[in-house]
Structure formats: structure tokens, C-alpha cells
N, C-alpha and C positions, 0 to 999 in steps of 0.2 A: 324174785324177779326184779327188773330195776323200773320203776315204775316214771315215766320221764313226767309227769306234772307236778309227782312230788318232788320229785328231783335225787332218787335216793332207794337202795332196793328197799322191797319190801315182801313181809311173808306175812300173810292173813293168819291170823286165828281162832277162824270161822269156819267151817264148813257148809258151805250154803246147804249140798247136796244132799248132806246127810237124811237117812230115811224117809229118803223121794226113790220112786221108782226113776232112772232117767236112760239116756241114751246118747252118746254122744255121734254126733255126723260127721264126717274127717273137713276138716276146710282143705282146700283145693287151693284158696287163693294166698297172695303175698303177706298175710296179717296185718297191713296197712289200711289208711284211712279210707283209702279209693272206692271205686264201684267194687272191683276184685280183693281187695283184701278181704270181705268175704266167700267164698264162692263154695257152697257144699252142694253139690251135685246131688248126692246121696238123698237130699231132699225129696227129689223126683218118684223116687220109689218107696220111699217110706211114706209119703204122702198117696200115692197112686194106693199101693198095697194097704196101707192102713184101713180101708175101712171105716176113714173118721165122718163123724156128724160133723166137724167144725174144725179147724184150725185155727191158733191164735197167735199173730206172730209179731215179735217184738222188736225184731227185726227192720231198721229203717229202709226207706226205700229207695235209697242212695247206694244199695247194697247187692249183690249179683243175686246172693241166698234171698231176696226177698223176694226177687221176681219168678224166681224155681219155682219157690213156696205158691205161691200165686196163679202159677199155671198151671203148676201140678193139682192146686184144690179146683180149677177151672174142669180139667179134662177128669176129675174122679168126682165131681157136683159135692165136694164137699163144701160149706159155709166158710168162706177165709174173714177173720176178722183181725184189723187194726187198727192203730190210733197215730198217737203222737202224744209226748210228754207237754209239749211247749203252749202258749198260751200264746205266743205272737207270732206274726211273719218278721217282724225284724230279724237283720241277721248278726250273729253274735260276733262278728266282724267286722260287719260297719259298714261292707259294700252294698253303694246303693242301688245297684238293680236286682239283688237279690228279692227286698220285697216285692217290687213287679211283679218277678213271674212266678212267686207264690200266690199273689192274688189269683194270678190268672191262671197257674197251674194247677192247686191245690184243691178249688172245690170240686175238678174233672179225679183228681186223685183220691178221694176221700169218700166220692161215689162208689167206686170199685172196692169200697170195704160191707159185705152183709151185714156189716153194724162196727161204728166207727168207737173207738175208746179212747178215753181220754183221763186225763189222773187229778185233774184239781176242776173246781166252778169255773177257773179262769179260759178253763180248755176248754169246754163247755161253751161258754161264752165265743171263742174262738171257732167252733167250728160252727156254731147256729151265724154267724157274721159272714161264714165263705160262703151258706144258703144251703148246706146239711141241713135235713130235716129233723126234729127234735126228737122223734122216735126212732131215728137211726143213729145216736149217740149213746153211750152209756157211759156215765161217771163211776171208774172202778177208783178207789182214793190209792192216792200213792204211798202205801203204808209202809212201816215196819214191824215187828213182833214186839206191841206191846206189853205183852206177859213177861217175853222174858227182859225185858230192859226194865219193867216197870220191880221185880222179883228180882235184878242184877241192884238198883241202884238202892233196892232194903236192905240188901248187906254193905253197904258201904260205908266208913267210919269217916264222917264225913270230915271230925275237923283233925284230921291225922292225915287227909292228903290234901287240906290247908296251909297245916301248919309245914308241909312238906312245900311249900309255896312261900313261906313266912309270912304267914294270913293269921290275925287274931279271931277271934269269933265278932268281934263287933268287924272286921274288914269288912270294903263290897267288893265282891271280886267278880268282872268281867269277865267273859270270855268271847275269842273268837276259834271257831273250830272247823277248817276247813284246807285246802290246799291253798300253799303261798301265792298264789298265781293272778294276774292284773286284773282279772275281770271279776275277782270275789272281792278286790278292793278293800283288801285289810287296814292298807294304808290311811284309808277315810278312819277308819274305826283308830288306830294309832291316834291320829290328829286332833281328834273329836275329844278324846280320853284326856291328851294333856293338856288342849284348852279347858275343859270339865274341871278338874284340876279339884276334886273331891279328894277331902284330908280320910285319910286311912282307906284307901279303895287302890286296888291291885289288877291290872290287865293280866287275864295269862292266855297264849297264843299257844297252842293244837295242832301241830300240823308240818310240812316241809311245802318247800315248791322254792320257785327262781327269785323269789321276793325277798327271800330269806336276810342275805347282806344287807339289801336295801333298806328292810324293818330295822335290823339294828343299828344302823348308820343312824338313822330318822330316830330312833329312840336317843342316841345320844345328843343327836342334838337337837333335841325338844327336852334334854333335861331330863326324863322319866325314867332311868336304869335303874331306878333302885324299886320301882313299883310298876314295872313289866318284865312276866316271864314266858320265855322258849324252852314247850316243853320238847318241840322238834316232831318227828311221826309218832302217832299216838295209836297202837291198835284196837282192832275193836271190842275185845275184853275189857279194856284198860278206862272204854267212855265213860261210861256209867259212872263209876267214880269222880271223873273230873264234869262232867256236867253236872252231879248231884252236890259236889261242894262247890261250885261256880255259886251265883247271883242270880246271872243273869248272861242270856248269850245274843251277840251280835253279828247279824250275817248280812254284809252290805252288797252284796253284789251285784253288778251292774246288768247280771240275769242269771237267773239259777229256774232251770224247767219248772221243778218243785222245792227243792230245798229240803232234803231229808234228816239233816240236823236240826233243824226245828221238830219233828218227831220226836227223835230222840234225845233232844233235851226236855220237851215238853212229858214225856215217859218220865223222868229225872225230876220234876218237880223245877224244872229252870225255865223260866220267861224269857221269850225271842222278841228281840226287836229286829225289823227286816227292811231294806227299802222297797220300795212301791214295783223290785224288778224281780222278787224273787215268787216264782205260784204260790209259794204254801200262804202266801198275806192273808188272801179272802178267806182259808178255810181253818189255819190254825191260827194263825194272828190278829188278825181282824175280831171273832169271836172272842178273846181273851182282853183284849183293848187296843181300838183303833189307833190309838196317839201314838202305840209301838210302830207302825210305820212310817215313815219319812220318804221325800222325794232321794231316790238314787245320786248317789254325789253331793247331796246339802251338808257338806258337816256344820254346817251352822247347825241345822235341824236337828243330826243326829249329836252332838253338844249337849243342847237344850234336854235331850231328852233325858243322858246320861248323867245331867247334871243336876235333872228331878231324882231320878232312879237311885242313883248311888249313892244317894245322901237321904234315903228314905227305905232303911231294910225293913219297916212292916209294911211297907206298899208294897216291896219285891216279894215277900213271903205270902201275900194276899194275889198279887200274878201268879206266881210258882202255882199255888191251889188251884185259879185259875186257869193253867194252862192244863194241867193234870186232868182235870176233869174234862176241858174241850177233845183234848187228843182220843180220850176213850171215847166217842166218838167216830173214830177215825182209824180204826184197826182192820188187821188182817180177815175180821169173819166180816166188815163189812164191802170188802176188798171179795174174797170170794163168795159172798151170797148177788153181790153185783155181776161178779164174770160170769155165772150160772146163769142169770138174766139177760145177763147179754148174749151168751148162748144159743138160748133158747128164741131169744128174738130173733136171731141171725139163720138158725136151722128154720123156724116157722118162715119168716120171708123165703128161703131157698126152695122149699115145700110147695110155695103157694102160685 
């Protein structure tokens, strides 16, 4: 399929599904962004008929399927619960009455969950501020499957997709790993790099999206082509590998909900430096060392850092352990021993 924010098709090499019981509901609506590019009808009676204690739906509520879901757990008294990924009401667009009527909208919204979820401390924070009660929140972490990244990147040979880089073992090599696109702000991380200007240290970029020309334009003329590389779309077999011979990775983005490459580099034995707009700060980065964060947009800030960092491999190799250990942590069984609790919170209140 052509994926439009990378800019380029793409075919997964993952099967989420695999050995999940599941069910798919036909969408009804246009596949666009709109209220209707959702719309599974279907909800209505799988919901009605199920029989459920609880519903959990991930589903925004900007979406036709969320309000199905929601009425349909109304009229069969099952527990509907949801959250939100994000930590602010800012809007990632920048229009400004967007925050308004999230102030004013959101805590009447967030009521109407029998128990509200959320994926980082910062969300947390976020819904105790709209006047959510703090036993109607539950923190499920925004994980990935530790096991198997952490069991992918022990077989990886590390300095053989290095040296596939023209990386010596003494290199430091950056990375940034995410889609080209304006608001992950790769560019800051490019500019930072060649002001940094660390003798034997290598950028290599992860990824496609519409940024793409533009990175290389800007590399050339900042002088750095011989020590930044494009590796272009990278699939998700393929990470493990390139996070666990990286350094060190940077995700500057001017908002990222949670930021699940920091997961997955920190699985890797790789230390995330983030700015102050992406969730995962407080819960993966922050614990590992706070001076990895920087204000969003400083490349002055993100410079400095890069210019301690990559000219110090046993500081990065003492991060790397560092991060490894915060992330265990931060896994899928404490992701579901949390939804259970939440569960259960949400059917006891509907009970009561």
C-alpha cells in the first residue's frame, strides 16, 4: 500500500494479528480522516449481542465508530472505556481556538469514560489538570514487545551493519528514525550534527517522507555528505539491527503523543535524546538522564548535547545500560496487568 506520510509504498513485515483471536467489522465509511472515514455500523450489534463486562475503544472520538461503540455499550450497560494518547490540548497544527474548546470540551468528554486511559505520566497529568478524578484514570504504558526486540537485537552483528555504513568501531553514530515529515523535525537534528562537527561520528537517517529532498539539499550544503547516510524506508525486522549498531538516537519532534521509538531503541541498548514535546521524556528519558532532553527547536541545546555525547562512547555505552534497564520497566505485562485494573475499576463503578 502507498503509505502518504512516508511518501512511498509500503508492505509490513509484521503481522500484528497473529495468534490473537480477532474479528474484523466492515467500515461503512470513506477511509478518510473525517468523522466518516470511520463508520462500522456493525459495532452496534456486536456490542448489543456480546454480552461484554467492558469495552475498550481506541478509537478517537472524532470518529462515527466511536459514538456506535458508546451508545451501543449505553443501551447493553456494558463499562465503555477510553483515553487519549496525548498529554496536551495544543493542537498539532497550530490553530488557535483549537485549545479553547478542548479546555472546555474535554473534561465534559472524559467524564463519559467508566474509567479514562491514558499511555504516559504526562497523560496522567493531563487529565488530573481538566478535573478527572484520579481514580478514574489508569496509566496503561504505551509499550512495545520487549522480549521480542530485546531477543531480535542479541542476534545482531553489530559491527557488520556498521561497517555497511562505513562506520569504524571507534565511530559515533547517530541516528534519527522516524517519518521525513515537518513536525518530527529531522532538520533541527541535521543542523545540530554539523554544527557538533565530532571528528569520526556518522548521522544515519531511517525512514522516507516529503522532507526527503530537502535533507539532502541541506546536507550538502552544510558540507556533511560524506558522514550522513539515507537509509530510506526501513521495515520493522530490519530495526533492531540498525538501532542496536547506532549510538545513540534522536527524535526532535515538535510533538510526538508518546514516541515508540524510544522503546524500541531503548529494547536495543540505544540512548534517546528527545525534546521536551515528545511523552515518552518523563517516563523513558527522563529516568535514564534528564540532560537527554532539550527545549523543542533549541538546536543550540540539541548541539551541546551531541557534542558531549559523540565524543564520549563510554558515557553512551553507560546510557545504552541505562536505558535497557529503565525500559524493562515499561513492557507489555505491565501494559496488561494495568488494562485488567482498569477493567475492573470501570465494571465495579457501573455495578455500583
Amino acid at each position: 500500500m502507498h503509505d502518504p506520510e512516508f511518501n512511498t509504498p509500503v508492505q509490513w513485515d509484521v503481522q500484528l494479528l497473529d495468534g490473537f483471536p480477532w474479528k474484523e467489522v466492515t467500515n461503512r465509511g470513506n477511509g478518510g480522516l473525517g468523522f466518516f472515514g470511520l463508520f462500522n455500523p456493525g459495532l452496534w450489534s456486536l456490542v448489543r449481542e456480546g454480552n461484554f463486562d467492558a469495552v475498550v475503544c481506541f478509537t478517537g472520538y472524532l470518529r462515527a465508530s466511536f459514538w456506535i461503540a458508546f451508545l451501543a455499550c449505553k443501551f447493553s450497560r456494558s463499562a465503555f472505556i477510553f483515553g487519549t494518547d496525548t498529554f496536551t490540548v495544543a493542537a498539532k497544527d497550530r490553530r488557535f481556538w483549537k485549545p479553547r474548546v478542548k479546555q472546555f470540551f474535554w473534561p465534559c468528554l472524559y467524564r463519559l469514560a467508566d474509567q479514562t486511559i491514558v499511555g504516559s505520566s504526562r497523560g496522567v497529568e493531563l487529565m488530573r489538570s481538566l478535573g478527572i478524578p484520579p481514580d478514574r484514570i489508569s496509566l496503561i504504558p504505551n509499550a512495545v514487545d520487549n522480549e521480542w526486540w530485546i531477543s531480535q537485537a542479541s542476534c545482531v552483528d553489530r559491527q557488520a551493519v556498521r561497517s555497511s555504513w562505513g562506520a569504524n568501531p571507534e565511530t559515533s553514530v547517530a541516528l534519527f528514525c522516524a517519518k521525513l515529515q515537518t513536525w518530527k523535525r529531522p532538520l533541527d537534528l541535521l543542523r545540530a550534527f554539523a554544527r557538533a562537527n565530532v571528528p569520526n561520528s556518522l548521522l544515519v537517517v531511517a525512514g522516507e517522507g516529503p522532507l526527503r529532498r530537502e535533507m539532502e539539499r541541506e546536507v550538502a550544503h552544510l558540507g556533511v555528505s560524506t558522514r550522513v547516510r539515507f537509509l530510506g524506508f526501513v521495515n520493522q525486522t530490519q530495526l533492531p539491527g540498525i538501532y542496536t549498531a547506532a549510538d545513540l538516537m534522536v527524535l526532535p519532534s515538535e510533538y510526538d503523543a508518546f514516541g515508540l521509538v524510544v522503546n524500541e531503541a531503548n529494547c536495543c541498548g540505544c540512548p534517546a535524546v528527545v525534546s521536551d514535546m515528545v511523552g515518552a521524556a518523563q517516563d523513558l528519558v527522563a529516568p535514564v538522564d534528564p540532560t537527554l532532553i532539550y527545549p523543542c527547536g533549541d538546536v543550540a541545546a540539541l548541539t551541546e548535547i551531541l557534542r558531549k555525547l559523540l565524543a564520549s562512547p563510554e558515557r553512551l555505552r553507560q546510557l545504552g545500560a541505562a536505558a535497557l534497564k529503565c525500559v524493562s520497566h515499561w513492557s507489555h505485562n505491565q501494559s496488561v496487568s494495568a488494562t485488567l485494573e482498569a477493567v475492573r475499576a470501570a465494571v465495579s463503578r457501573r455495578d455500583s
